[in-house]
ROLUMMAR-443779 format. One record per residue (C-alpha): residue number from 1; chain; y, z, x. Coordinates in pm, 1 decimal, decimal comma. Layout:
ROLUMMAR-443779
i NUM&ch A&c2 Y&c3 Z&c1 X
...
end
This chain:
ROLUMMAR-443779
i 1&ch A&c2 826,2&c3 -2260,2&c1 -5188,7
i 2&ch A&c2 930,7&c3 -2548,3&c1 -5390,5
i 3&ch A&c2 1038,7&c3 -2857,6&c1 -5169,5
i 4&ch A&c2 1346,5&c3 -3114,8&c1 -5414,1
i 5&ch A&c2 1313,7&c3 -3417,4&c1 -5207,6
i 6&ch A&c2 1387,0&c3 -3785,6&c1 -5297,6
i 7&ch A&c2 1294,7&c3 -4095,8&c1 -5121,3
i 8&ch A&c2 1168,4&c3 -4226,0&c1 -4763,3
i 9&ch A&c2 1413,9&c3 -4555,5&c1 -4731,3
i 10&ch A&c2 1722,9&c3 -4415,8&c1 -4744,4
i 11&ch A&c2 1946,1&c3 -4098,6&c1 -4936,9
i 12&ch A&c2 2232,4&c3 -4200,8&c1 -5145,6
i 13&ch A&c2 2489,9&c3 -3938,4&c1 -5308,3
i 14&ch A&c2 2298,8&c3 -3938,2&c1 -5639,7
i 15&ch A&c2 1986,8&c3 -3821,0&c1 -5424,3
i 16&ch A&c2 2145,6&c3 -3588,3&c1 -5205,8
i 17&ch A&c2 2379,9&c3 -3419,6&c1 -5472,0
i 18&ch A&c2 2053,4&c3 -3388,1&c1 -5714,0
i 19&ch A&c2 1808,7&c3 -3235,8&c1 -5485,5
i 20&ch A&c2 2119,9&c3 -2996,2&c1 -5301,9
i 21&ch A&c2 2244,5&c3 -2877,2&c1 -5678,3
i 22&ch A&c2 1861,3&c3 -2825,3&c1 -5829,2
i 23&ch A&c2 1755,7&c3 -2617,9&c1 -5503,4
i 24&ch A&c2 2090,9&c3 -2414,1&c1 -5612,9
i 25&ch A&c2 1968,2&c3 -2341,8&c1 -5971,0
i 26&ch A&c2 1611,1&c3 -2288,5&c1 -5860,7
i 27&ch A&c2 1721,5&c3 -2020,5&c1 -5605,3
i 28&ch A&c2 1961,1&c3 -1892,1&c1 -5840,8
i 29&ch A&c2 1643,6&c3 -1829,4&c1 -6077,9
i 30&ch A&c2 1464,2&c3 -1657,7&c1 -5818,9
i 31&ch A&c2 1295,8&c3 -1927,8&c1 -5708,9
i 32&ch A&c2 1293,1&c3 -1980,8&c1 -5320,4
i 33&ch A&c2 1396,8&c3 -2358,2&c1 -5349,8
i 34&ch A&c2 1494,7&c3 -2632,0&c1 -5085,1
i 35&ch A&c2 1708,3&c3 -2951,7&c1 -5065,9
i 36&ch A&c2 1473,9&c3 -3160,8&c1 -4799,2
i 37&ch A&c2 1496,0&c3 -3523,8&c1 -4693,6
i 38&ch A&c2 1441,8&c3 -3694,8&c1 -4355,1
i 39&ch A&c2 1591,0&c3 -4051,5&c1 -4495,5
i 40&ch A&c2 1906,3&c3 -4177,0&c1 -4387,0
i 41&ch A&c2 2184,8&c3 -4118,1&c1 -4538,7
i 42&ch A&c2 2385,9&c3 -4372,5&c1 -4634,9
i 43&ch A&c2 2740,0&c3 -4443,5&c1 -4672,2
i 44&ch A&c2 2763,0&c3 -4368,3&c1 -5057,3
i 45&ch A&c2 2766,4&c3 -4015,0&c1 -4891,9
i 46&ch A&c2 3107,0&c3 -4012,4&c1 -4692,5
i 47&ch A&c2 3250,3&c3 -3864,2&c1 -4457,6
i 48&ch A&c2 3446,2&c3 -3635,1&c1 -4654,9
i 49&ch A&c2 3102,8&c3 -3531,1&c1 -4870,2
i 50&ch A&c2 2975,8&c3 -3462,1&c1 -4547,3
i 51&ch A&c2 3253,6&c3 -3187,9&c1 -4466,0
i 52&ch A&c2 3154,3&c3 -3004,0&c1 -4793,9
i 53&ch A&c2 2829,2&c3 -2900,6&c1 -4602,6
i 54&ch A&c2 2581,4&c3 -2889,0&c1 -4841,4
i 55&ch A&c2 2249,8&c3 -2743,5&c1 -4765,6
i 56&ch A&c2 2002,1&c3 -3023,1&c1 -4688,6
i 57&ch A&c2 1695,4&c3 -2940,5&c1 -4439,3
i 58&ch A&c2 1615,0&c3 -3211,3&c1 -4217,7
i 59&ch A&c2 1305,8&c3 -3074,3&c1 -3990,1
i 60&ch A&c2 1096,3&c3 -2901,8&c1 -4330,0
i 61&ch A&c2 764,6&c3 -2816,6&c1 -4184,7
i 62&ch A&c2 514,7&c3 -2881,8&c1 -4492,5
i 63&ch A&c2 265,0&c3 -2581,4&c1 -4587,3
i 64&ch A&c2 -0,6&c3 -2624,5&c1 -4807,4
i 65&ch A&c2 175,9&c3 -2368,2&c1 -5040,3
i 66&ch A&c2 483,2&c3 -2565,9&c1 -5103,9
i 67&ch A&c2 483,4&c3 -2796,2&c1 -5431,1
i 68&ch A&c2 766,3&c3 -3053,3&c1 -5474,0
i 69&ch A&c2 1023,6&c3 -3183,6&c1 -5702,8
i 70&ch A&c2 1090,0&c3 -3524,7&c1 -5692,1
i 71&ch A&c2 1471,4&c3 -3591,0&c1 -5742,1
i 72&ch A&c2 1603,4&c3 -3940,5&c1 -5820,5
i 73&ch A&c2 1291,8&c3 -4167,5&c1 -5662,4
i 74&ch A&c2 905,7&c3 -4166,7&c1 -5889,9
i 75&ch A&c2 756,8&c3 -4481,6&c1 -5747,4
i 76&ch A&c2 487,8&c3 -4309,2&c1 -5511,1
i 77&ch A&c2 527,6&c3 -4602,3&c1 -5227,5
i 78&ch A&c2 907,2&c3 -4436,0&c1 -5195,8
i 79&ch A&c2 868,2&c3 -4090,0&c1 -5155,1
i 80&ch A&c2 880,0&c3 -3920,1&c1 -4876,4
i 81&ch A&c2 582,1&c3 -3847,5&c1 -4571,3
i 82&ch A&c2 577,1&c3 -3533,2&c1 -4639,6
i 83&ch A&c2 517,3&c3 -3488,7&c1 -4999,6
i 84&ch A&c2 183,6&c3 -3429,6&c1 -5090,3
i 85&ch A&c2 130,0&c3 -3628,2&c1 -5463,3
i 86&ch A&c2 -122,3&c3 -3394,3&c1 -5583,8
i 87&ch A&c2 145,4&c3 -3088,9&c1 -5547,4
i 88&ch A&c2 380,0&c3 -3261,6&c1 -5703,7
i 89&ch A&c2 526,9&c3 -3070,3&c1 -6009,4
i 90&ch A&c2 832,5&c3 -3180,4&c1 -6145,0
i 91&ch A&c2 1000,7&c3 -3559,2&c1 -6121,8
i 92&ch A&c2 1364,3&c3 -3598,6&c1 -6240,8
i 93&ch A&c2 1462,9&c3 -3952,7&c1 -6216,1
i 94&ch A&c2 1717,6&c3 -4239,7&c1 -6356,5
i 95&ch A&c2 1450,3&c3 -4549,5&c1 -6256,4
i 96&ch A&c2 1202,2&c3 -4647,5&c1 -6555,6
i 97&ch A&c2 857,0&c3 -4790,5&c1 -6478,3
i 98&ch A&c2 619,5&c3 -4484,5&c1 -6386,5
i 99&ch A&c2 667,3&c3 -4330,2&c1 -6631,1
i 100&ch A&c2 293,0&c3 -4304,1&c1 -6772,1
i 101&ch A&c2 157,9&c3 -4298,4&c1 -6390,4
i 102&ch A&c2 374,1&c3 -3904,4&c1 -6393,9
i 103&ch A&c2 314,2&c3 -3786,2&c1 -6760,9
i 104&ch A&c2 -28,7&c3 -3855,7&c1 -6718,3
i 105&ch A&c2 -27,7&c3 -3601,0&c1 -6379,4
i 106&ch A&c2 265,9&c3 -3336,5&c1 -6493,6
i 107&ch A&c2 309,8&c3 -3386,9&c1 -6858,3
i 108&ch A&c2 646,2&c3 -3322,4&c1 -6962,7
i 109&ch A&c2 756,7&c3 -3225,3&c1 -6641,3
i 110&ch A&c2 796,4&c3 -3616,9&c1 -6595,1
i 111&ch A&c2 1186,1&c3 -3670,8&c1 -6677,1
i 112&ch A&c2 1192,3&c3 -4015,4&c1 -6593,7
i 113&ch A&c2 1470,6&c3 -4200,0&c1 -6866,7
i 114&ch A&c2 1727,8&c3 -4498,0&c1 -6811,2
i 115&ch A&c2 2066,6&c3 -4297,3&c1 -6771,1
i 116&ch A&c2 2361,4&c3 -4365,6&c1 -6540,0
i 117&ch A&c2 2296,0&c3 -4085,6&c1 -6264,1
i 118&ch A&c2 2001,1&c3 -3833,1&c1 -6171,4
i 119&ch A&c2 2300,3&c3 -3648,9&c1 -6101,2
i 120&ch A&c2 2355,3&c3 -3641,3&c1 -6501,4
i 121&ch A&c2 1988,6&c3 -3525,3&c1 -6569,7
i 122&ch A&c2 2014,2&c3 -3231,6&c1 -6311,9
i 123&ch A&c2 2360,4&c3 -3103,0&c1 -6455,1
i 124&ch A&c2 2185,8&c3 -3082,4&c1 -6813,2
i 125&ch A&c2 1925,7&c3 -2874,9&c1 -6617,6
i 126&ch A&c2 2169,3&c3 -2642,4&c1 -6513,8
i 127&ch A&c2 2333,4&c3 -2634,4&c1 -6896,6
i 128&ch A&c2 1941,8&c3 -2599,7&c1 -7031,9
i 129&ch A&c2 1926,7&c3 -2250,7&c1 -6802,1
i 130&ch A&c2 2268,6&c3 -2162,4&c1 -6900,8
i 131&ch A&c2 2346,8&c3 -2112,4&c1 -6550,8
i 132&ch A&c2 2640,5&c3 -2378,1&c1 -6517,7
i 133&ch A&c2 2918,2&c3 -2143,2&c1 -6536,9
i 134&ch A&c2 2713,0&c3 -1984,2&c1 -6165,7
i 135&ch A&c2 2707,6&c3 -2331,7&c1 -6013,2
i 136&ch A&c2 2902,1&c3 -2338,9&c1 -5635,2
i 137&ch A&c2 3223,2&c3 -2559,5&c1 -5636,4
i 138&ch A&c2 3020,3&c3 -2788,8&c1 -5393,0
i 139&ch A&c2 2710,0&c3 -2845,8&c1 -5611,3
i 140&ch A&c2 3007,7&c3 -2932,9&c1 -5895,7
i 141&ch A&c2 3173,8&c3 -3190,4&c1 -5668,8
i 142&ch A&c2 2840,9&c3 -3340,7&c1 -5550,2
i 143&ch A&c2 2707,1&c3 -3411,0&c1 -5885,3
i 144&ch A&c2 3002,5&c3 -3530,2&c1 -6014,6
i 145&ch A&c2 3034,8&c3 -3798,2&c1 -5710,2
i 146&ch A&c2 2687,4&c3 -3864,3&c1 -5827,6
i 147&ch A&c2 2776,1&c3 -3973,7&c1 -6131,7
i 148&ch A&c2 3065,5&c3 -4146,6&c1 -6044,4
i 149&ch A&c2 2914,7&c3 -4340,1&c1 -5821,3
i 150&ch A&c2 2583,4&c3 -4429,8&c1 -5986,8
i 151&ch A&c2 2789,2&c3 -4542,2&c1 -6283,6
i 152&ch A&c2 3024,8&c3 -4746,0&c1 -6087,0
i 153&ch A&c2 3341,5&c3 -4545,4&c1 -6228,7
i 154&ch A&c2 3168,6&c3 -4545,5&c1 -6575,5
i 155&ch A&c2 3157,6&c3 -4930,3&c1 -6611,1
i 156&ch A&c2 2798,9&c3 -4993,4&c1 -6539,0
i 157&ch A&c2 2594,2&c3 -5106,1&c1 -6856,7
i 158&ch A&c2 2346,1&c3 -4832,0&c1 -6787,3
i 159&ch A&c2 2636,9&c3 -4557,5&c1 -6821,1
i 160&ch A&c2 2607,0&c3 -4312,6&c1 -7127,2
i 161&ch A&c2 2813,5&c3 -4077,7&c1 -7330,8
i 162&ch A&c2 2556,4&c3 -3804,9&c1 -7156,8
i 163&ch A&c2 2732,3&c3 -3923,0&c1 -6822,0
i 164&ch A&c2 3070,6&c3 -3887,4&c1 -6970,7
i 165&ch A&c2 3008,7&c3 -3540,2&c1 -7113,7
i 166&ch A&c2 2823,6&c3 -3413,1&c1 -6730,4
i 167&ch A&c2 3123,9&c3 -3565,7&c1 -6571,3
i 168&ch A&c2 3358,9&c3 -3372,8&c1 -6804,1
i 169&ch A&c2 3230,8&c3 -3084,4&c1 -6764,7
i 170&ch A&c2 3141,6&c3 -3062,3&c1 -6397,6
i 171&ch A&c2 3527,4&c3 -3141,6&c1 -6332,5
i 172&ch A&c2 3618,0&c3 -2806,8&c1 -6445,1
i 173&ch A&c2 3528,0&c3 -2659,8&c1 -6119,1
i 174&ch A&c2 3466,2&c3 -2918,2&c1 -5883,4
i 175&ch A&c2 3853,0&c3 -2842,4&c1 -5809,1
i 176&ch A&c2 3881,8&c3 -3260,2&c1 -5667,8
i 177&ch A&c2 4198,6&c3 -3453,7&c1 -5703,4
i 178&ch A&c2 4290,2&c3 -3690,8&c1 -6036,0
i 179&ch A&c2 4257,8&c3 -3985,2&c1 -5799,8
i 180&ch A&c2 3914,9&c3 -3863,7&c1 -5687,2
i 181&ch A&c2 3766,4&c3 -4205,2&c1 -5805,6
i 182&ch A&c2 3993,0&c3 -4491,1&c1 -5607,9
i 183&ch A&c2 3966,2&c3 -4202,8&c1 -5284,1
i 184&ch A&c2 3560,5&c3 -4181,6&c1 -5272,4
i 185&ch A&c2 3520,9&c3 -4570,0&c1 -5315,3
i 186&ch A&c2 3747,9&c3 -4690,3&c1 -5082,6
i 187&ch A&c2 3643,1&c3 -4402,6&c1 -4848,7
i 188&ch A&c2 3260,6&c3 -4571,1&c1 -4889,3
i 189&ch A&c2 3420,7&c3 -4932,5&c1 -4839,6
i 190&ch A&c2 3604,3&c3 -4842,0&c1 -4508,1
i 191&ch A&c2 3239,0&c3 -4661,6&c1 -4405,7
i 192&ch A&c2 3026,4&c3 -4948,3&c1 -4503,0
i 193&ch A&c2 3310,8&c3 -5220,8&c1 -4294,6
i 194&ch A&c2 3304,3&c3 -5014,2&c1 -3981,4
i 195&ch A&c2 2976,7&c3 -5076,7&c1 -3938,7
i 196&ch A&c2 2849,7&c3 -5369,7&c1 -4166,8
i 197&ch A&c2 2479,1&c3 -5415,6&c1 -4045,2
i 198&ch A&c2 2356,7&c3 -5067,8&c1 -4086,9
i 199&ch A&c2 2504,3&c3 -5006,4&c1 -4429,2
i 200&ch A&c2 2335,6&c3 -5308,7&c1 -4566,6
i 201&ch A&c2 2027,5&c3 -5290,8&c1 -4383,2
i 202&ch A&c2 2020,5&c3 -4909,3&c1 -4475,5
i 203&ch A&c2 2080,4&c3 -5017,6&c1 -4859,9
i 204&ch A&c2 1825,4&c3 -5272,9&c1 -4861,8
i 205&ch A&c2 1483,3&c3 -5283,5&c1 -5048,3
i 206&ch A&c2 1200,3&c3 -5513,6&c1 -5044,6
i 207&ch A&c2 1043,1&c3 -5602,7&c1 -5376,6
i 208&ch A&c2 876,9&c3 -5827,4&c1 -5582,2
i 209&ch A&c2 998,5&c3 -5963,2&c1 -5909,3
i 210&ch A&c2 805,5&c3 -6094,8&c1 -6265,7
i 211&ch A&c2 1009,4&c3 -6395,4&c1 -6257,6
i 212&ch A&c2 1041,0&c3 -6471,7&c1 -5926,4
i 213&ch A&c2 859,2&c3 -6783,5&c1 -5722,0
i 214&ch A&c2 791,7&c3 -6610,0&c1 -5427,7
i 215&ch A&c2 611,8&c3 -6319,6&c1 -5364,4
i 216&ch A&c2 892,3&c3 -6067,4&c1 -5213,3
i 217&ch A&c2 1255,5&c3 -6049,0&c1 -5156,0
i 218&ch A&c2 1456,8&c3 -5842,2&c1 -4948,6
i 219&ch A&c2 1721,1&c3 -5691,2&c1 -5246,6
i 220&ch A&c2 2041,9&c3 -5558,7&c1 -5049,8
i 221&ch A&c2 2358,5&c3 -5378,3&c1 -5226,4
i 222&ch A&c2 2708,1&c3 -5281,9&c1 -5153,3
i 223&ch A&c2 2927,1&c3 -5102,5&c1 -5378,0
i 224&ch A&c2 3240,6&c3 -5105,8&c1 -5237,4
i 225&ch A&c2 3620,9&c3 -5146,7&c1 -5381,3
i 226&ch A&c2 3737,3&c3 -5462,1&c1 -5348,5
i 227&ch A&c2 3412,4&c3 -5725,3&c1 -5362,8
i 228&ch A&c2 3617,7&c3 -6031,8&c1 -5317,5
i 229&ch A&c2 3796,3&c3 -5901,7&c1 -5013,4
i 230&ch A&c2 3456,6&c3 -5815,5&c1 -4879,3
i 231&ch A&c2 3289,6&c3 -6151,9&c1 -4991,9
i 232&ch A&c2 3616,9&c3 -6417,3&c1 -4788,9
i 233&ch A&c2 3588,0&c3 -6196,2&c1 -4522,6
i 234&ch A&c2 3231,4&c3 -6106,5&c1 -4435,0
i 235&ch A&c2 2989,2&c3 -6316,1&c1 -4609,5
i 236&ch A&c2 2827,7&c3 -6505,9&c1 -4300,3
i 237&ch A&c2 2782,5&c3 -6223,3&c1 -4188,8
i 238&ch A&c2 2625,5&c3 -6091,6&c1 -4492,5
i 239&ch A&c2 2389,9&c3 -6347,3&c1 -4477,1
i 240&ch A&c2 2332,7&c3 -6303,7&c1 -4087,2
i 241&ch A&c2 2231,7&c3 -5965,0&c1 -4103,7
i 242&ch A&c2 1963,8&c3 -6079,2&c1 -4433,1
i 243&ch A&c2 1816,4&c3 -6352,2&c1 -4239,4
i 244&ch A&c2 1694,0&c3 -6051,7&c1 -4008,3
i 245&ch A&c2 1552,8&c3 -5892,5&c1 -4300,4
i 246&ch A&c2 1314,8&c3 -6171,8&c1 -4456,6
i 247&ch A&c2 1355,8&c3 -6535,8&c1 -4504,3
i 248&ch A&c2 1375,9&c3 -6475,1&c1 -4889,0
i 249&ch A&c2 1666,8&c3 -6223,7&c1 -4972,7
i 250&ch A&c2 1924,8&c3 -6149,5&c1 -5211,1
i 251&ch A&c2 2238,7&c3 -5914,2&c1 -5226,6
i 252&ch A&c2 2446,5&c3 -5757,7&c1 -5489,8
i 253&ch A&c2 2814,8&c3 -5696,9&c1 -5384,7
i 254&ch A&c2 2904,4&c3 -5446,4&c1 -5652,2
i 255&ch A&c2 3310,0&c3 -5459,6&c1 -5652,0
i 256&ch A&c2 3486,7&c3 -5175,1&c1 -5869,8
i 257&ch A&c2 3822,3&c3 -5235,8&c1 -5855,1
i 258&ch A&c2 3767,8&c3 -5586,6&c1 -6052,2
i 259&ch A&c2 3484,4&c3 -5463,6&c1 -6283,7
i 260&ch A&c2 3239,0&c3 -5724,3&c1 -6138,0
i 261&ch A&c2 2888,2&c3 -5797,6&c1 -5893,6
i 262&ch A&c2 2925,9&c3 -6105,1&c1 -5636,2
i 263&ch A&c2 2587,6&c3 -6239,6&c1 -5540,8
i 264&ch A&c2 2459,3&c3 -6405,5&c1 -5268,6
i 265&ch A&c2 2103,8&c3 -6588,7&c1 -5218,1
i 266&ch A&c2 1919,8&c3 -6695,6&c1 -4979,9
i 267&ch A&c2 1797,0&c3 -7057,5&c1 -5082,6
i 268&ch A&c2 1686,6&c3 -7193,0&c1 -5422,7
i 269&ch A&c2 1420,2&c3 -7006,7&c1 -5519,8
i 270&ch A&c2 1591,8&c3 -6700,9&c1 -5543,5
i 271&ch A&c2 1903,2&c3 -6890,3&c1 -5700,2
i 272&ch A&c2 1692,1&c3 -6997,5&c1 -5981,1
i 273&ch A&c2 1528,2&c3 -6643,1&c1 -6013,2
i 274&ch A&c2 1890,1&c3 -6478,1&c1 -6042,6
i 275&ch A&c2 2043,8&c3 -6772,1&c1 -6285,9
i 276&ch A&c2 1766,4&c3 -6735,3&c1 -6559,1
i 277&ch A&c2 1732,6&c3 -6338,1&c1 -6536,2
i 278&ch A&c2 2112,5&c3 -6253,4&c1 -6515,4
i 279&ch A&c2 2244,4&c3 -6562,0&c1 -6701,9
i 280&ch A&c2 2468,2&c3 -6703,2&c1 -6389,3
i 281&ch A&c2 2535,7&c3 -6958,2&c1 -6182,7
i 282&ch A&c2 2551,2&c3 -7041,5&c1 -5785,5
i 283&ch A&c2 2769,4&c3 -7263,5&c1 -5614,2
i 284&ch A&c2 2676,3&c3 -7301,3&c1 -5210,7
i 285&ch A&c2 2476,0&c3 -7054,1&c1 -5231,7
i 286&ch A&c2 2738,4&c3 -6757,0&c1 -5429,4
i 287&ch A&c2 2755,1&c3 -6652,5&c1 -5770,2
i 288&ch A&c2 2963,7&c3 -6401,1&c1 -5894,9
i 289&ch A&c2 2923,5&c3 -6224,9&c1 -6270,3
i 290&ch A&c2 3142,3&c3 -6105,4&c1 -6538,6
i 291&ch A&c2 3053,9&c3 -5728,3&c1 -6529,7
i 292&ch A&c2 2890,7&c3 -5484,4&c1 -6275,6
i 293&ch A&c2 2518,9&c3 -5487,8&c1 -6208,0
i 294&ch A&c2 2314,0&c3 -5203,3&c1 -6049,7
i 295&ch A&c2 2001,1&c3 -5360,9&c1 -5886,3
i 296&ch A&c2 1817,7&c3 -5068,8&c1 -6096,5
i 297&ch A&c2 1967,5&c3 -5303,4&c1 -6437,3
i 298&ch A&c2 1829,5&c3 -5624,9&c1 -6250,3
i 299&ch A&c2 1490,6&c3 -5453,2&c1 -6171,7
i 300&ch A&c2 1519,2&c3 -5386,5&c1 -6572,0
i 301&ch A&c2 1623,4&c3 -5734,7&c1 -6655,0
i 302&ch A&c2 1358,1&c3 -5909,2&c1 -6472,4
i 303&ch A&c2 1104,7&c3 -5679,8&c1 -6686,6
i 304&ch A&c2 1287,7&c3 -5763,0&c1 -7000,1
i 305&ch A&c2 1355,5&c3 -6208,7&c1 -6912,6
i 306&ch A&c2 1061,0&c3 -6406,1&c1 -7054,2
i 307&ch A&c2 853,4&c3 -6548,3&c1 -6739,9
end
């Protein structure tokens, strides 16, 4: 059996939608396929994505027959208990930066490229078989609340005319209303405000950084609708809630109604690590920049900024 899985920290919608809609195309192959992850989910999938149902094991017992596809995660610290790395066959992902580690173990089964959503690469999986006209209504909606949300309703820098076209296409049967956008990111804002502390804590990474002074940071994100609502409102408590994380943190309030990331630090290191890599600047301890950043594009940035 093949196992799609994605990462151990948490499952956003691009995760969930990619491994529930390539288990669909696998099975509808003839290949026994499933969607399998033991993460939490987080509020990117909301309620209302949750009422669609989708078919996503929680309790997969592994057998030493199963192999794995790896859907939306490659860094092999991330993935999931249960997946053995040796039987891993296929890695479909929207991060950059393991690339060699996975062509050198699966060749070109190692789809690793710098696109808006996984959610685009596993649609153009489903055109590749010519199977997309077979693809459930659910799978349709899924992936296309992938992309939308991975994009940041298309205005992400990392967003491509290959994300247009999926998203295009995919809403020719995901049968969702015209206002599906606004709907799904105020539905995550009003799930990530009714209970603050877990969806931050459950968005949170830590990681280290080539330009940064100190070793690790705690890197939390929010996208929500309306960032500067959010940010007079709640950002003690933003900042509350890091503190319990590490004494070195950093988050990205991602807002899409105003087409722009606030950010807070947590002292001057990190400050001076966000001014020189994303070109802004902090007053008491906020910034705020003139488009939308994914922490994926910062990850990127840091790689690209001269140390």
């Amino acid at each position: 059996m093949k196992v799609i899985t994605s990462g151990l920290t948490f499952l956003d919608i691009d995760a969930y939608a990619g491994c529930v809609a390539y288990a669909e195309l696998l099975n509808l192959q003839g290949i026994e396929a499933i969607a399998f992850s033991s993460a939490n989910i987080n509020e990117s999938v909301t309620k209302t994505i949750r009422s669609w149902e989708a078919p996503l094991v929680t309790n997969y017992e592994p057998s030493s027959f199963d192999t794995f596809t790896l859907i939306d995660v490659s860094e092999p610290d991330f993935l999931e208990k249960t997946v053995d790395i040796n039987r891993v066959e296929e890695v479909i992902d929207h991060h950059v930066g393991y690339e060699k580690f996975w062509e050198e173990k699966i060749g070109s089964k190692a789809n690793l490229e710098f696109i808006g959503a996984a959610c685009t690469q596993v649609y153009e999986s489903w055109a590749r078989a010519g199977r997309f006209n077979e693809m459930s209504e659910t799978s349709a909606k899924l992936l296309l609340s992938g992309i939308l949300d991975n994009t940041l309703n298309f205005k992400a820098g990392v967003t491509t005319n290959r994300d247009h076209e999926a998203y295009e296409k995919l809403s020719k049967i995901a049968n969702l209303p015209a206002d599906w956008p606004a709907l799904y990111f105020e539905e995550c804002e009003a799930s990530i405000l009714s209970d603050l502390e877990h969806a931050l804590i459950n968005d949170t990474k830590v990681m280290s950084f080539k330009n940064l002074d100190v070793e690790k940071i705690a890197f939390g994100q929010m996208v929500i609708w309306n960032g500067k609502r959010v940010i007079d409102e709640y950002r003690d408590t933003l900042a509350e809630i890091m503190n319990t994380q590490a004494a070195d943190w950093f988050v990205n309030v991602v807002s899409i109604s105003d087409g722009q990331s606030f950010l807070i630090a947590s002292g001057d290191d990190v400050e001076r690590w966000a001014a020189k890599v994303l070109g802004i600047s902090f007053e008491n301890g906020l910034a705020h920049a003139n488009r939308l950043w994914l922490r994926k594009e910062i990850v990127k940035q840091d790689s690209l900024t001269q140390a």
